[in-house]
C-alpha positions in Angstrom: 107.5 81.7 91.7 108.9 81.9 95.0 106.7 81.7 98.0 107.1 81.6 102.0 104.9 79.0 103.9 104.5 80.0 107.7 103.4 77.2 109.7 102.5 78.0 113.2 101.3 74.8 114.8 103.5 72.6 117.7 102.2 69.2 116.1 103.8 68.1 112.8 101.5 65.2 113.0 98.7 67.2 113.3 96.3 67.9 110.0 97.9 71.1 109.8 101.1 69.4 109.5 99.3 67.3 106.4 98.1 70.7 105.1 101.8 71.7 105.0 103.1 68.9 103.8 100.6 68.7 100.8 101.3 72.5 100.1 105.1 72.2 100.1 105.4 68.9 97.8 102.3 70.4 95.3 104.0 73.9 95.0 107.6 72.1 94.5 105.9 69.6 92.0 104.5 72.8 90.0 108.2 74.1 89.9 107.7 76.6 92.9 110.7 77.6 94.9 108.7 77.5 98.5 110.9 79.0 102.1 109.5 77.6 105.3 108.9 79.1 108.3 108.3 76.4 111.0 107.7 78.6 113.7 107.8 75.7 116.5 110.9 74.2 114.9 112.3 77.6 115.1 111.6 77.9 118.6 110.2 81.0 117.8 110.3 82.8 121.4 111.1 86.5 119.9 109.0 89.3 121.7 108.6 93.0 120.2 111.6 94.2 122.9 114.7 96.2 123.0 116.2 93.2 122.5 115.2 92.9 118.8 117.8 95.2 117.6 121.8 95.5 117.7 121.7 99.7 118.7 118.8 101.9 119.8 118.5 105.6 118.5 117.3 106.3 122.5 118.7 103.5 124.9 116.5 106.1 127.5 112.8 104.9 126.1 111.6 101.8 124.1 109.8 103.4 120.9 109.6 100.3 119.0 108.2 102.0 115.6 110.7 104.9 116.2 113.4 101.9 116.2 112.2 99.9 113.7 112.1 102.5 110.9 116.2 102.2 111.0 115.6 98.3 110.8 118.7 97.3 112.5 117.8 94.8 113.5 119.0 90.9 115.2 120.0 88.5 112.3 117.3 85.7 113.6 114.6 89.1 112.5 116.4 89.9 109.3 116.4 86.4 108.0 112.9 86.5 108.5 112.4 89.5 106.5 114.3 88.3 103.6 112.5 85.3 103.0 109.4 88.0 102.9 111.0 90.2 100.7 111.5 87.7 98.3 108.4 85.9 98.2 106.3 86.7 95.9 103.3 85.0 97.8 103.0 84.2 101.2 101.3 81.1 103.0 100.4 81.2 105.9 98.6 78.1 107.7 97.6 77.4 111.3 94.8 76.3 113.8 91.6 78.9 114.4 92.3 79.6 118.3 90.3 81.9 120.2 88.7 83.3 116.6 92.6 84.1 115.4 95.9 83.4 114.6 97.8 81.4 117.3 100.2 83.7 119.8 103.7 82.3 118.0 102.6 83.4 114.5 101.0 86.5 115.7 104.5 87.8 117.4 106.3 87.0 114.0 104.1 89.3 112.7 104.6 92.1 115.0 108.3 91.5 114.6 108.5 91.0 110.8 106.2 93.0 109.3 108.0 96.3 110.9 107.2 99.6 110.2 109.5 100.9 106.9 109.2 97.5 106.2 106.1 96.0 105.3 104.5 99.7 106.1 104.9 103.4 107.4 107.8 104.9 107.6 109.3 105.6 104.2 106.7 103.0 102.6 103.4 104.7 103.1 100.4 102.3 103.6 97.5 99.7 101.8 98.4 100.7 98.1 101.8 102.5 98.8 103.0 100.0 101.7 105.8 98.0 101.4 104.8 94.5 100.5 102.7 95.6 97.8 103.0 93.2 94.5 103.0 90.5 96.6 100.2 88.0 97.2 98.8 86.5 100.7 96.4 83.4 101.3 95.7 81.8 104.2 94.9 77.9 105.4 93.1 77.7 108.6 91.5 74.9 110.6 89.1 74.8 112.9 87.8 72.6 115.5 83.5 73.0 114.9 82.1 72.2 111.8 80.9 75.0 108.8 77.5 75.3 110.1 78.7 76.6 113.2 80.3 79.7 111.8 77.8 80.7 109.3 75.6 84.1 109.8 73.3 82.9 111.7 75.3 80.5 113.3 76.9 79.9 117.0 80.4 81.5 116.3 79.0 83.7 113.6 80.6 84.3 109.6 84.0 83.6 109.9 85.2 85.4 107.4 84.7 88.6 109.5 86.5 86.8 112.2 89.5 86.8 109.7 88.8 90.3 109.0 91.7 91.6 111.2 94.4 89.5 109.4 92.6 89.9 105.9 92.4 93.5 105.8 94.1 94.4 109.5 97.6 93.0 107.9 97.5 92.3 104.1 95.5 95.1 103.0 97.2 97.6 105.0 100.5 96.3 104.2 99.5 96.5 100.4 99.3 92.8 99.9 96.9 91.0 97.8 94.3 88.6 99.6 92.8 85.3 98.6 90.0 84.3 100.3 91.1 81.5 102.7 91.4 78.1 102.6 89.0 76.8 105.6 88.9 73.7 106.8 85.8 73.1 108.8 86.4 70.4 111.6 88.9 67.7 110.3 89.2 66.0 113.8 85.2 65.3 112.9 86.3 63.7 109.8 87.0 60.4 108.8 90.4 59.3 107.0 88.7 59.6 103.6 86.9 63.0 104.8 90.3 64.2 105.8 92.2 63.1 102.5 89.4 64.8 100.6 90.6 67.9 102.2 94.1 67.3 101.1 93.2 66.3 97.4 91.1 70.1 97.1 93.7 71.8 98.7 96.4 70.3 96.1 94.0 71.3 93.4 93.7 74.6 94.5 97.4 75.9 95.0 97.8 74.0 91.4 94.9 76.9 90.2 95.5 79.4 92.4 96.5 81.9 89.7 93.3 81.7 88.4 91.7 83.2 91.1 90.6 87.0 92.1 91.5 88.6 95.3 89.3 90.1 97.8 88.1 93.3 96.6 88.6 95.2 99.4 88.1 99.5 99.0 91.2 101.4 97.5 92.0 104.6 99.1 90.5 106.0 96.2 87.2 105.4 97.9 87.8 108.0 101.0 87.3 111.4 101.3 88.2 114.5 103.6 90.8 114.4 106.1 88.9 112.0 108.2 88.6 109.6 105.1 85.4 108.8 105.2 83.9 106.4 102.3 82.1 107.9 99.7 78.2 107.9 99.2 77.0 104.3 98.0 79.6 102.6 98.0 80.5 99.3 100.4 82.1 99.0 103.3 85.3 96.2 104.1 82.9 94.5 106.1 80.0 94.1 103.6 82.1 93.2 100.7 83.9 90.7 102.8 80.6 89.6 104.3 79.6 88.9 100.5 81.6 86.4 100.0 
């Protein structure tokens, strides 16, 4: 299987780095094909602009999804979007700032994921969008420890702090979402707390396949004009809150 890793933290040394580093030599190990996107070693510094593309439909006024759909875009974007197009899952692993992604990975996002790309346009959306077939998981890391971000904890379930990139991103985009890897804390942890971390995350990318994605509502599930879910049945944010 191919698969992209998108790393979006400034500190190789860091335990994300570690994270990475275990990913890249258990998926290679397993005889995965794995593409990196080191956003700091990029020096990703692209911002959704005029600049992105090589000729605008109206030089006059910026539409950006207007311009996108035609997806002529810089080489640095394109190269990008390849290594999406042929990944058949998608990594994705950085720090928990400010209950999100950091600002570096979420501008990739915004640039890559472009409409008549990963959605809209041509593609449609969730179950007809453009990255459908292919699978998503992501590998956070956060600085309080788990019973901090449980319900009735201080910062509250964090899985419906991920909701946005969980359902906000890869459902509508028609990817397939594993729950995510979270690891509570590591800078509270010990060497041998840390390298416990490392040794389950191995095991898991080695089982991944194994697993079932989020369950998240089909389109199926909407009716009317003004899609509304049907009688009895759960919303995105309870069946994610399930888990």
């Amino acid at each position: 299987m191919k698969i992209l890793f998108v790393f979006a933290h400034p500190e190789q040394q860091s335990f994300n780095g570690a994270l990475k580093d275990t990913a890249i030599s258990t998926l290679t190990e397993e005889g995965h094909e794995v593409l990196v996107s080191d956003l700091y070693q990029l020096n990703w510094s692209i911002q959704l602009s005029r600049e992105n593309f090589t000729e605008l439909k109206d030089p006059n006024y910026f539409n950006a999804e207007k311009e996108q759909n035609d997806l002529k875009f810089q080489k640095t974007i394109l190269k990008e979007m390849e290594k999406v197009k042929e990944a058949e899952l998608i990594i994705f692993q950085f720090p928990f700032w400010w209950f999100s992604m950091p600002g570096i990975l979420k501008s990739w996002i915004d640039i890559v994921f472009a409409s008549n790309f990963a959605y809209g346009g041509k593609k449609g959306y969730f179950e007809n969008a453009g990255l459908v077939g292919k699978k998503a998981l992501i590998s956070i890391t956060t600085g309080a420890p788990k019973n901090f971000f449980t319900e009735k904890g201080r910062n509250g379930n964090i899985l419906l702090s991920l909701y946005p990139i969980l359902f906000g991103i890869f459902n509508f985009t028609g990817m397939d979402s594993y729950l995510p890897s979270i690891w509570y804390g590591p800078g509270l942890l010990d060497d041998e707390g840390r390298k416990e971390y490392l040794t389950l995350w191995g095991e898991r990318l080695k089982n991944l396949k194994s697993e079932k994605f989020i369950d998240f509502q089909k389109s199926s599930s909407y009716l009317g004009n003004d899609l509304q879910l049907k009688e009895g049945l759960k919303t995105n944010f309870e069946i994610l809150g399930q888990y």
